[in-house]
DRENGU-40897 format. One record per residue: x, y, z of N, C-alpha, C in turn. Coordinates in Angstrom, 1 decimal. Layout:
BEGIN
{{X Y Z} {X Y Z} {X Y Z}}
...
***
This chain:
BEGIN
{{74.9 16.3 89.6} {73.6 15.8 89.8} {72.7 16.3 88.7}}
{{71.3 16.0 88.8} {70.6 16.5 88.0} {69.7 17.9 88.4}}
{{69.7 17.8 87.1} {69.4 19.9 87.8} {68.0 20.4 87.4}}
{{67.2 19.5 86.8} {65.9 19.5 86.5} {65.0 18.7 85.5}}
{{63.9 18.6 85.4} {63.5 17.8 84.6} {63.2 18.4 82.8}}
{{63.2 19.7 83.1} {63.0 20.5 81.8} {64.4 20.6 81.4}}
{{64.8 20.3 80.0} {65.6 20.9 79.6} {66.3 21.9 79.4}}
{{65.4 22.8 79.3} {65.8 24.7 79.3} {66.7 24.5 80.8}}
{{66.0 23.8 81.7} {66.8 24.3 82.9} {67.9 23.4 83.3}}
{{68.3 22.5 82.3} {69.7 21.7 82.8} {70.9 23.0 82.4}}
{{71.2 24.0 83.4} {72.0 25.2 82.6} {72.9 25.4 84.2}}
{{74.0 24.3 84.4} {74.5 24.7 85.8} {74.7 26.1 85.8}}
{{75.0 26.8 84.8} {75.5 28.2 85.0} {74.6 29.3 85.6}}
{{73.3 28.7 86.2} {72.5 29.5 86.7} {72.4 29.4 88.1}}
{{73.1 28.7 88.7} {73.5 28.5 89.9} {75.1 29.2 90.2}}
{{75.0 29.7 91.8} {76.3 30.7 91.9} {76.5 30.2 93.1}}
{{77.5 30.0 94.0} {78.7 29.3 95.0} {77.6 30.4 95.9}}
{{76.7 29.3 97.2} {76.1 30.0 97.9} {74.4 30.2 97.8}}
{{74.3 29.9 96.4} {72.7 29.9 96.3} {72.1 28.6 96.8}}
{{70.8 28.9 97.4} {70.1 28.3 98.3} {69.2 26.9 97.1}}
{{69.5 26.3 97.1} {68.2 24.9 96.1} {67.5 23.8 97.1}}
{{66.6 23.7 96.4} {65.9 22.2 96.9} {66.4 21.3 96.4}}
{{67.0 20.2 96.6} {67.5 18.8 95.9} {66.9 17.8 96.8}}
{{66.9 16.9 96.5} {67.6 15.5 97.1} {68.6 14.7 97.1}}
{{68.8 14.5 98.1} {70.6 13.6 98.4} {70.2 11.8 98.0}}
{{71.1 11.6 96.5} {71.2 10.7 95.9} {72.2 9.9 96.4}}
{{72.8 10.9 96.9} {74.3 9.5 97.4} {75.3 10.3 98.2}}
{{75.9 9.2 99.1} {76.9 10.0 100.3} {78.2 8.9 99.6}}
{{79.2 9.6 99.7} {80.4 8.8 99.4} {81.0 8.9 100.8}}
{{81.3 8.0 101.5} {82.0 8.3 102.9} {83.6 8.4 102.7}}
{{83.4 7.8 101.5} {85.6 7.2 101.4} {86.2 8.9 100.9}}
{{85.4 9.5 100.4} {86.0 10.9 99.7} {84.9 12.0 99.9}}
{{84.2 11.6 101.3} {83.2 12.9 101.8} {82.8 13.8 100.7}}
{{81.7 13.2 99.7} {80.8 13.7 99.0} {79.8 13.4 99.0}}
{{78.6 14.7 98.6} {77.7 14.3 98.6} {77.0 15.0 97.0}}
{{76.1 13.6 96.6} {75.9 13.8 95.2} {73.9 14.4 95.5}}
{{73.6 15.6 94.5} {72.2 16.2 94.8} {72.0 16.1 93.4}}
{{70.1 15.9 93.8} {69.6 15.8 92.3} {68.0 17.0 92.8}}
{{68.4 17.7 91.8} {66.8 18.6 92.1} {66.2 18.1 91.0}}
{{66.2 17.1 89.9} {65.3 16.8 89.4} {64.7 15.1 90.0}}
{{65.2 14.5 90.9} {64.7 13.7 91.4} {63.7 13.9 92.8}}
{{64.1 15.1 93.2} {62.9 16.1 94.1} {62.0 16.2 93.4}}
{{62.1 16.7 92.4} {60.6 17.4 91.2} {60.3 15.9 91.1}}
{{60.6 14.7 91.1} {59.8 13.8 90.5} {59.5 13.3 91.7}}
{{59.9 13.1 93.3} {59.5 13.0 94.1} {58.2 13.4 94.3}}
{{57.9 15.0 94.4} {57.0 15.6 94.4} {55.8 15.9 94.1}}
{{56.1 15.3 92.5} {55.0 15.2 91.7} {54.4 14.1 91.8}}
{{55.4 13.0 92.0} {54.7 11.5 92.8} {53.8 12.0 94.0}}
{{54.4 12.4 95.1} {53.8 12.4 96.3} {52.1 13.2 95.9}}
{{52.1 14.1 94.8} {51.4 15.0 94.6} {49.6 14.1 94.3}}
{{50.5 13.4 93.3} {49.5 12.4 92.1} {48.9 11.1 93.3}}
{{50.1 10.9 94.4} {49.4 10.4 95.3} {48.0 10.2 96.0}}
{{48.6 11.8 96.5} {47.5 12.4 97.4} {46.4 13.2 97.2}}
{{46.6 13.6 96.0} {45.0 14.2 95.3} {44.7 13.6 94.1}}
{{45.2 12.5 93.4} {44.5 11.7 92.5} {45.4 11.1 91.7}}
{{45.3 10.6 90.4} {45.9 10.5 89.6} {45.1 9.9 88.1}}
{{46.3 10.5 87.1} {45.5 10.6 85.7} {44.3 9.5 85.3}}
{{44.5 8.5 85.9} {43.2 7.4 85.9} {41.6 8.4 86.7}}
{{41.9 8.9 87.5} {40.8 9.7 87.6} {39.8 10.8 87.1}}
{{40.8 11.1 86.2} {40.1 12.1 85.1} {40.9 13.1 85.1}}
{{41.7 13.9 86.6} {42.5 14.8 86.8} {43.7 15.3 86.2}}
{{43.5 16.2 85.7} {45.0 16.6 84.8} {46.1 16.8 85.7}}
{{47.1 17.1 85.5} {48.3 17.2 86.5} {48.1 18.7 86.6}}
{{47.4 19.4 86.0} {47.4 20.7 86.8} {46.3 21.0 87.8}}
{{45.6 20.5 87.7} {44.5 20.1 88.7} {45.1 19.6 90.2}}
{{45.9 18.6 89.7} {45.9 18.1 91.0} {47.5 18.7 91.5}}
{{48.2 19.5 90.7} {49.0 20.6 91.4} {48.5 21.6 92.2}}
{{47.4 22.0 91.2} {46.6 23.1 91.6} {46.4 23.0 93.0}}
{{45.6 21.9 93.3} {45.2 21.4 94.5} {45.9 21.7 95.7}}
{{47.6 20.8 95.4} {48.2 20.6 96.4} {48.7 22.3 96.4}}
{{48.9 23.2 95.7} {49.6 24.3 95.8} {48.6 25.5 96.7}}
{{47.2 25.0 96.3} {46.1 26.1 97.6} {46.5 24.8 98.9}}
{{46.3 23.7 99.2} {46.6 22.9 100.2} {47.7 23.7 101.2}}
{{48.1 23.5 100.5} {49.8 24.4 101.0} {50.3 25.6 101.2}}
{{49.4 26.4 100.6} {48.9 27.8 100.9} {48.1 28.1 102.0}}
{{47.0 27.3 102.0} {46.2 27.4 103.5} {45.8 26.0 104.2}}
{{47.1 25.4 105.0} {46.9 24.0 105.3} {45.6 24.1 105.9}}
{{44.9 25.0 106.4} {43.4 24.3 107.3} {42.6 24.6 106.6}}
{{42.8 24.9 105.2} {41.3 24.8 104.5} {41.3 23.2 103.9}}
{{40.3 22.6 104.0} {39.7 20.9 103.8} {39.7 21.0 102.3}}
{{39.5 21.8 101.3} {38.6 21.6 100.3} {39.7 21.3 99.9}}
***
């Protein structure tokens, strides 16, 4: 699968038999019970849902802005601002 969107981090070797990742499931093979994960299709998931929901670059907002945003959101879901 894909293992991130940055290049530095396409490095399977930094993963070890047991460590915990966020992915998303790209594909189930039922004939040979696999399953194919991509954590850089999460990261782009993410960043969609992100650009969604607090703006996007048509707005004026930089993508760290509107990271920003969602990452206090998510830190204190019942603050509004």
């Amino acid at each position: 699968g894909d293992l991130s969107r940055d290049r530095s981090e396409q490095r399977p070797e930094r993963f070890s038999v047991g460590d915990k990742v966020d992915a998303k499931v790209t594909n189930i093979d039922r004939n040979t019970r696999k399953v194919s994960l991509s954590i850089k299709a999460k990261e782009v998931d993410e960043e969609k849902e992100a650009v969604a929901q607090y703006g996007s670059s048509d707005s004026g907002a930089s993508l760290g802005d509107i990271l920003g945003a969602a990452l206090r959101a998510k830190e204190d879901p019942e603050d509004e601002n």
